[in-house]
ZASE-92176 format. One record per residue (C-alpha): x, y, z; residue number from 1. Coordinates in pm, whole numbers, plus 50000, padded with zeros to 5 digits. Example, Ala and Ser with C-alpha at 12.3 -4.5 7.8 and 13.67 -1.06 7.14 Angstrom:
<recs>
[[51230; 49550; 50780]; 1];
[[51367; 49894; 50714]; 2];
</recs>
This chain:
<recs>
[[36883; 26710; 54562]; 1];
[[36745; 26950; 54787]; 2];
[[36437; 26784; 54748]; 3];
[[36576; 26464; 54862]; 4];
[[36762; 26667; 55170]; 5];
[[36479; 26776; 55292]; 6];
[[36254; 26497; 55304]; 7];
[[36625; 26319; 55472]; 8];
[[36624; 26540; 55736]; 9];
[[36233; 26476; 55824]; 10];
[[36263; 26140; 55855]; 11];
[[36547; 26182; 56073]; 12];
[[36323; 26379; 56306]; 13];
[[36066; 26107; 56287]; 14];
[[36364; 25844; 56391]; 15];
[[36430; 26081; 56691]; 16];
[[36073; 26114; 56835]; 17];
[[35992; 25756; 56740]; 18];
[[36334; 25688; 56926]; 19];
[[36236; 25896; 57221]; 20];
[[35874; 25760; 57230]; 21];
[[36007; 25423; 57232]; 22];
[[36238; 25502; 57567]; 23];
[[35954; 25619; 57720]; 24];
[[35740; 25338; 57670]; 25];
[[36029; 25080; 57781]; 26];
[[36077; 25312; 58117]; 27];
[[35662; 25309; 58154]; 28];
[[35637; 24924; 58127]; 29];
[[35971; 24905; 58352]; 30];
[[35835; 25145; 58641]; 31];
[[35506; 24923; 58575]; 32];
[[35699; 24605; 58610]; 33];
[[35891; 24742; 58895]; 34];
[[35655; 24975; 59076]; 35];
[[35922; 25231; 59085]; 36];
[[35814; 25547; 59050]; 37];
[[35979; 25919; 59033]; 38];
[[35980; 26198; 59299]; 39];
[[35761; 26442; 59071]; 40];
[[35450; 26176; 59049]; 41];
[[35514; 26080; 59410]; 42];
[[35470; 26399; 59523]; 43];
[[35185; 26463; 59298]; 44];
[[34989; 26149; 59426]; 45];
[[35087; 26273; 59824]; 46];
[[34942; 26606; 59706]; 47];
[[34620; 26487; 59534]; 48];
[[34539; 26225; 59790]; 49];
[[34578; 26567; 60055]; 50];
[[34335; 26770; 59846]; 51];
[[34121; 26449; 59794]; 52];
[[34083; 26384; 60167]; 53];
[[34046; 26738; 60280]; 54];
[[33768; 26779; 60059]; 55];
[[33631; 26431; 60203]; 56];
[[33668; 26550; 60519]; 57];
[[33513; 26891; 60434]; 58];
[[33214; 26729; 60319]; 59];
[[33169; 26491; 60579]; 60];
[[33168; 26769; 60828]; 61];
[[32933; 26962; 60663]; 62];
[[32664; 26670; 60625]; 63];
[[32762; 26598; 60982]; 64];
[[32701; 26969; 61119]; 65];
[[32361; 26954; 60901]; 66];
[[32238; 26633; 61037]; 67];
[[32282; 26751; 61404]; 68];
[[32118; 27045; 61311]; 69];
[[31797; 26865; 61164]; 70];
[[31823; 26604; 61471]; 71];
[[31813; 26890; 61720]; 72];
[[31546; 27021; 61542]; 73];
[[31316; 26739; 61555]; 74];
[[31438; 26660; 61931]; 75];
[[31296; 27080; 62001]; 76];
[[30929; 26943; 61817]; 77];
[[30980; 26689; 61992]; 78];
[[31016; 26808; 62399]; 79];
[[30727; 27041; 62274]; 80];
[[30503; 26764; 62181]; 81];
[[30596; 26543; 62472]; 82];
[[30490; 26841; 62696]; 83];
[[30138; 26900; 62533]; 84];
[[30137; 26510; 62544]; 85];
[[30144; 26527; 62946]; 86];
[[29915; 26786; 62930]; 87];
[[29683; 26616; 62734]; 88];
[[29704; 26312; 62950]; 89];
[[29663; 26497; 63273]; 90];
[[29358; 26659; 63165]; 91];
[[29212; 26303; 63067]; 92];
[[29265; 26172; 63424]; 93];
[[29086; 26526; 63512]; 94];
[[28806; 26388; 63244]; 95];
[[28763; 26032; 63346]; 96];
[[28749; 26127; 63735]; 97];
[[28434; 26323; 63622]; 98];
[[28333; 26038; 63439]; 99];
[[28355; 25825; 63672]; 100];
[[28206; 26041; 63942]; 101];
[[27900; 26095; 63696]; 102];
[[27826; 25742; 63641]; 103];
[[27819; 25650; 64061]; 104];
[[27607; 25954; 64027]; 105];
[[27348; 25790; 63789]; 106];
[[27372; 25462; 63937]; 107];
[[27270; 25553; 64263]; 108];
[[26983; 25804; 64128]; 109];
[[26870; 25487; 63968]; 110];
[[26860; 25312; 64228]; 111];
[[26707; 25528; 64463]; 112];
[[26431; 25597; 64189]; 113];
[[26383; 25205; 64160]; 114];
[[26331; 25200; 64535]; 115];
[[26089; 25454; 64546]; 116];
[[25876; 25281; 64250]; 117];
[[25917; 24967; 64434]; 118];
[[25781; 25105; 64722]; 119];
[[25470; 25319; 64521]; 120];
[[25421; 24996; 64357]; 121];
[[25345; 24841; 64706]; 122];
[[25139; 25058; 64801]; 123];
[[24912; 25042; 64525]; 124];
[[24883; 24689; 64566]; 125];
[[24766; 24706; 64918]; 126];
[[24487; 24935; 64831]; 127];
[[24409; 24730; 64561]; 128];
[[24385; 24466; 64745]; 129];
[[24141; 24680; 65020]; 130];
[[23950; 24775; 64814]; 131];
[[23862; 24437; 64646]; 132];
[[23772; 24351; 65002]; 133];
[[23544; 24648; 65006]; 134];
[[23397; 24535; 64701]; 135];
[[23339; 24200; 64839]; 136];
[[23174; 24279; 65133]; 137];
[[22936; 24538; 64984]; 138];
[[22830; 24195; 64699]; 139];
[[22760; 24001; 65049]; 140];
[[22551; 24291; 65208]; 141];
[[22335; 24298; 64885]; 142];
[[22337; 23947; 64858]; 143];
[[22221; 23957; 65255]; 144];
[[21961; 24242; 65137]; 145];
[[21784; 24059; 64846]; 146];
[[21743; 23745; 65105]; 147];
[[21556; 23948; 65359]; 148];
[[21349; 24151; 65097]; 149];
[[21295; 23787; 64977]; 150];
[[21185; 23650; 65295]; 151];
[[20980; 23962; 65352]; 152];
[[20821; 23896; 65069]; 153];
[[20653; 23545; 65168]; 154];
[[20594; 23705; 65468]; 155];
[[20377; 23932; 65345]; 156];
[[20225; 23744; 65109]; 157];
[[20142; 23376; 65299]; 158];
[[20008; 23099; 65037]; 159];
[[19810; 22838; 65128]; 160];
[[19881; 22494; 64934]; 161];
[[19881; 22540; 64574]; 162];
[[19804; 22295; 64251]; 163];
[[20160; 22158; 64279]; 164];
[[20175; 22060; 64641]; 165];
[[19850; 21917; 64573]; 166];
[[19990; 21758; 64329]; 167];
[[20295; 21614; 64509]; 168];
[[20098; 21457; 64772]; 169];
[[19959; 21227; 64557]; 170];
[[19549; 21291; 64718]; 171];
[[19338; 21255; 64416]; 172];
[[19067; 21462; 64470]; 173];
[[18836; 21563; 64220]; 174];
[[18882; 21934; 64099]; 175];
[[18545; 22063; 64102]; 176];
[[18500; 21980; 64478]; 177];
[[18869; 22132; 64548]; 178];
[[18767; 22415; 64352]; 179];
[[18407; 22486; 64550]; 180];
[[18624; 22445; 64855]; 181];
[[18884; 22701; 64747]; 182];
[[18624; 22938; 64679]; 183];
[[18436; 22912; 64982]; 184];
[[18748; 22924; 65136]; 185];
[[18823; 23276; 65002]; 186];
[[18444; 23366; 65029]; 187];
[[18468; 23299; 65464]; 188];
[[18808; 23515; 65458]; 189];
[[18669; 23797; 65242]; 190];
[[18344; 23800; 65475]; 191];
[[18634; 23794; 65780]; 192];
[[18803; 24069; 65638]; 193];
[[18480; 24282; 65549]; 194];
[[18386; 24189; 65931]; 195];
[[18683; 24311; 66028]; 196];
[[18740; 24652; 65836]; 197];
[[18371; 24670; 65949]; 198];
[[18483; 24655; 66301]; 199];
[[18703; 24943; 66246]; 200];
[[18997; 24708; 66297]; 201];
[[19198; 24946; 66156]; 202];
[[19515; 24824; 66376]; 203];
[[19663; 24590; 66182]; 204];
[[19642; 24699; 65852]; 205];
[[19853; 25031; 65951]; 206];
[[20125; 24835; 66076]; 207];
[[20138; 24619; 65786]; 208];
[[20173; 24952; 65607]; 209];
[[20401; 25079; 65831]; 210];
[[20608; 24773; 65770]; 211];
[[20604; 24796; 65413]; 212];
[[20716; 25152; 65400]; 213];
[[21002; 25081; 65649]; 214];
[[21086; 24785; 65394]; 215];
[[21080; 24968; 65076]; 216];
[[21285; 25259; 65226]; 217];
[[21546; 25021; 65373]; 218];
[[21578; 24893; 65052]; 219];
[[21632; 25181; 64864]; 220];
[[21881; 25290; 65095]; 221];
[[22105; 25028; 65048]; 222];
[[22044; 25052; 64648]; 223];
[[22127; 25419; 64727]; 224];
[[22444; 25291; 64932]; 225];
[[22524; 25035; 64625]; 226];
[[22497; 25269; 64382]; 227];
[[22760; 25519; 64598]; 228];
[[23016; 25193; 64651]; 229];
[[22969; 25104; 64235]; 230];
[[23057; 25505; 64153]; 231];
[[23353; 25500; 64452]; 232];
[[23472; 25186; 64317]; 233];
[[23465; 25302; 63885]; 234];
[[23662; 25652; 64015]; 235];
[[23899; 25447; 64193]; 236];
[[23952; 25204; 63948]; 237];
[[23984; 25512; 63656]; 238];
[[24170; 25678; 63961]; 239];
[[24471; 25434; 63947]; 240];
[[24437; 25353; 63568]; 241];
[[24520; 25689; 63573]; 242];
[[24794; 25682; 63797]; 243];
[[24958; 25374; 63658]; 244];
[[24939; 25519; 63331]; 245];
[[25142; 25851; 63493]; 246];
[[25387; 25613; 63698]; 247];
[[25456; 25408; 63348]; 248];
[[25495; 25740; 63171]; 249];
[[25747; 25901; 63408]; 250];
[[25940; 25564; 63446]; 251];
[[25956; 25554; 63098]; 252];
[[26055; 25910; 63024]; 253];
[[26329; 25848; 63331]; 254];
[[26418; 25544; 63139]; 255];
[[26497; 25740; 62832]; 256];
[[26683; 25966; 63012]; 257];
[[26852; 25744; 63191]; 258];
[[26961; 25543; 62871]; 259];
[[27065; 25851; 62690]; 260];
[[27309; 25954; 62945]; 261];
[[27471; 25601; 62924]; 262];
[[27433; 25640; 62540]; 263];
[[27633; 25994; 62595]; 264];
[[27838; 25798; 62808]; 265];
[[27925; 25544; 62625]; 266];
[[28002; 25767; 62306]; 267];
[[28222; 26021; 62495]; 268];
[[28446; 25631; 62633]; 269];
[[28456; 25541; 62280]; 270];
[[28562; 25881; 62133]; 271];
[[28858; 25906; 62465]; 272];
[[28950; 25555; 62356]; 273];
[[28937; 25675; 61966]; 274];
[[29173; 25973; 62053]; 275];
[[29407; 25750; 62318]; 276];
[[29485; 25452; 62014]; 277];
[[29566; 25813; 61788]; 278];
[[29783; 25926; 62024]; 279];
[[29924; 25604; 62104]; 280];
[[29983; 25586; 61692]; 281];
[[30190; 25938; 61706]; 282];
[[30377; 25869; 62054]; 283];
[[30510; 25533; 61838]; 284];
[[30592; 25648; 61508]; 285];
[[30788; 25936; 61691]; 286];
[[30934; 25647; 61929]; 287];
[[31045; 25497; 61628]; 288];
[[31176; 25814; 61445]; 289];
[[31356; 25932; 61739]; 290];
[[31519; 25499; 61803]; 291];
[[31641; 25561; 61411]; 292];
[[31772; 25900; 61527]; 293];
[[31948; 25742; 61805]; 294];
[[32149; 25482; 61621]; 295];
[[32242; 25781; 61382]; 296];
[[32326; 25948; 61658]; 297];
[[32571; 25668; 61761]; 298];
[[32631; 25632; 61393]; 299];
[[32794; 26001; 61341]; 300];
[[32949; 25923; 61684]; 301];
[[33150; 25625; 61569]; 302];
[[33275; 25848; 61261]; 303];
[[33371; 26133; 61450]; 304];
[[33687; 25915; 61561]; 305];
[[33806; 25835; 61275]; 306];
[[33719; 26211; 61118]; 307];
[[34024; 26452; 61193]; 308];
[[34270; 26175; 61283]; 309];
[[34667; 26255; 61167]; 310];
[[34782; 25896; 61132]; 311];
[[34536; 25807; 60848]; 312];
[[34656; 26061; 60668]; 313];
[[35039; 26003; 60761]; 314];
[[34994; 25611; 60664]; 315];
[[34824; 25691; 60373]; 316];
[[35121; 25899; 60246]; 317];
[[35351; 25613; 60367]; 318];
[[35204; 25354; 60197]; 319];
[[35122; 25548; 59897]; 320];
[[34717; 25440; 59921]; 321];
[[34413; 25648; 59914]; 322];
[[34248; 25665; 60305]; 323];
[[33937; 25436; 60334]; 324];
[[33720; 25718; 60536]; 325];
[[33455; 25730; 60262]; 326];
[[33335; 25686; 59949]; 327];
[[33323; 25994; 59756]; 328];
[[32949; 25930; 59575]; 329];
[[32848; 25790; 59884]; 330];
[[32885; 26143; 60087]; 331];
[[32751; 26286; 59740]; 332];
[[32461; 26072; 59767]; 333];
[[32439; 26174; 60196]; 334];
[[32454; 26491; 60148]; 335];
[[32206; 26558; 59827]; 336];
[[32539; 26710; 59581]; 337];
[[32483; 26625; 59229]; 338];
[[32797; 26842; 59106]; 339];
[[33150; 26697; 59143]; 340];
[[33394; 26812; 59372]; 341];
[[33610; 27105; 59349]; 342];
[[33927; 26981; 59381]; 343];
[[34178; 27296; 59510]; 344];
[[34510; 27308; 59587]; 345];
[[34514; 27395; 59975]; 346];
[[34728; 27390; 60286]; 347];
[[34648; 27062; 60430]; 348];
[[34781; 27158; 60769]; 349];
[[34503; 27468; 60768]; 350];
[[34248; 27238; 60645]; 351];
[[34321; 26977; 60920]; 352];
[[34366; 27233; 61181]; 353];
[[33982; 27379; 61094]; 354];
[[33848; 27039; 61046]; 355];
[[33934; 26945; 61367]; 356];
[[33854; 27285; 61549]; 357];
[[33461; 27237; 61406]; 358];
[[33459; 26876; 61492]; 359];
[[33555; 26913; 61876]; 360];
[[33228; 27158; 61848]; 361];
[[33026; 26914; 61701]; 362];
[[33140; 26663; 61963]; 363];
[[33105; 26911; 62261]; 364];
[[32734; 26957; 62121]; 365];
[[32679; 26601; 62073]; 366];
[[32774; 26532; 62428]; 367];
[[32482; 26780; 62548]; 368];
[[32272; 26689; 62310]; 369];
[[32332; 26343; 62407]; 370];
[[32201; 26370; 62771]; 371];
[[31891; 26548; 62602]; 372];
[[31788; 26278; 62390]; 373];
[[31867; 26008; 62685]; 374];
[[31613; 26233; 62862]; 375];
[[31365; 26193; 62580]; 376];
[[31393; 25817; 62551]; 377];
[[31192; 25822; 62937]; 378];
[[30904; 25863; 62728]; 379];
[[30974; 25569; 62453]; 380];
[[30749; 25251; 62496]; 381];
[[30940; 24955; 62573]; 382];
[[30816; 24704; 62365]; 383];
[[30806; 24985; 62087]; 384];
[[31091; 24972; 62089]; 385];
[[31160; 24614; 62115]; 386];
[[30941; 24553; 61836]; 387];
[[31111; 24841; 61605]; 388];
[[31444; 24678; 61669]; 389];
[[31325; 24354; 61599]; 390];
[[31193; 24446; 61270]; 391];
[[31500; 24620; 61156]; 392];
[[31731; 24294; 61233]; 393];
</recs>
């Protein structure tokens, strides 16, 4: 019996809570069905919603605060890299005056070294040509020369009429009579001349002498006189093989010169045009960093409206509905948190109060910071930044 009590009175227990369990189901489905809910889970919902959007809020903030922080930081790089950019730039217009200057330089030394060759060049030729007429009129005085010493020759010397005029005018006379002629011929004029060296006629053969002498010394004078032109005219012409070889030299060596400074030139152009398309590289992947920091800068500016506002809180706790500021792994995600949040149980006035006294900070700084980086967009490149915003839509 007491057996049988006992296990009585446990099922009666079990009746109770089953009993009990089963009210509470039929007042879950009912508040389900009904959406009525009671004061305790109201105000727990109000009160986790406040911690859940405080914390929001919180962390917002702080990924705001740190965002301006790096964006002020890059904007500092930046103003120093703008100056040394300027700087750079002015001492390039310093660099390519020189350059400039330098190249009228060479141009006109070339030119004036030009004329002067020109001009050297022209001279040569007229003495060139003098001299060939020099040359030509010492070949007609020889020519002249060997004529006379010809004529004087047959002068000397007089023939009577040989076997070939005989010949030619056809007489056909017998040789042995022409030759007993001939030879008393030169028989009379040997006797003559015996007679007359006889005579003492010594006359006549001195100034034949005298005129051969005088002939043979005129003619070695103007060998002598020949021979001086010929020498004159070898020195002169080894004289301005000579100086043609020098004037081809030192135009060539100017030449070099002159084409290794353009070379130089041309080198130092190519590495200022190397260094300007490097320069024009950084200047627009730092316009295009700073354009994306921009639109995050009206980005944050957009959100700091909506941060810190009273009536999204007080409709949310109307309506009983969570506040659509921001998804919580999204901020997670912004901000680099791989932890969960901390949710604590917090004065929500305090919370709003310090929110809002750090925000009006952050909007005070974004204001100046503002007029800074609409300083810094002077130095942007338009169609940079045309281009950049065309690619991102």
């Amino acid at each position: 019996l007491d057996l049988i009590n006992y296990r009585k009175r446990q099922l009666k227990e079990k009746f109770k809570a089953l009993i009990l369990k089963a009210n509470d189901l039929e007042n879950s489905v009912f508040q389900i069905k009904t959406g009525v809910k009671s004061d305790m889970e109201v105000k727990m919902q109000s009160l986790a919603l406040q911690v859940k959007d405080s914390n929001m809020r919180v962390v917002a903030a702080n990924y705001i605060n740190d965002s301006y922080k790096k964006i002020l930081r890059i904007l500092k790089n930046d103003e120093k890299y703008y100056e040394k950019t300027l700087n750079s730039l002015s001492r390039d217009r310093i660099e390519q005056s020189n350059l400039i200057i330098s190249a009228a330089k060479m141009g006109q030394i070339a030119t004036e070294f030009a004329d002067n060759l020109k001009n050297e060049y022209k001279t040569l030729e007229n003495d060139i040509k003098e001299n060939m007429e020099v040359r030509k009129q010492t070949l007609a005085d020889y020519y002249k020369l060997e004529q006379e010493f010809d004529k004087n020759i047959h002068n000397l010397f007089p023939s009577s009429a040989s076997f070939c005029d005989l010949a030619e005018s056809g007489s056909r006379i017998n040789l042995d009579t022409y030759l007993s002629s001939e030879i008393e011929k030169y028989k009379e004029i040997f006797q003559e001349f015996a007679k007359s060296v006889a005579a003492n006629n010594e006359e006549d053969i001195i100034l034949q002498f005298r005129r051969q002498v005088f002939l043979n010394a005129k003619m070695n004078r103007k060998a002598s006189i020949l021979d001086t032109i010929s020498t004159n005219l070898k020195k002169f012409s080894l004289n301005t093989e000579l100086l043609l070889s020098i004037l081809k030299h030192t135009y060539n060596q100017d030449k070099i010169e002159y084409l290794e400074k353009k070379k130089n030139f041309l080198l130092q152009i190519k590495h200022e045009n190397e260094r300007r398309e490097n320069a024009f590289n950084i200047n627009k992947s730092n316009s295009e960093l700073l354009l994306f920091l921009r639109i995050r800068f009206e980005h944050l500016k957009s959100m700091l409206k909506f941060v810190g506002d009273n009536k999204v809180l007080e409709d949310a706790m109307l309506y009983r509905e969570p506040t659509n500021f921001l998804d919580e792994m999204y901020l997670h995600k912004l901000v680099g948190l791989d932890t969960e949040i901390s949710i604590t149980v917090q004065d929500p006035v305090n919370v709003l109060t310090e929110i809002k006294s750090k925000l009006t900070l952050l909007y005070q700084n974004f204001k100046s910071n503002e007029k800074l980086n609409i300083e810094a967009q002077i130095y942007f490149d338009k169609s940079t930044r045309e281009n950049f915003v065309e690619k991102k839509k």
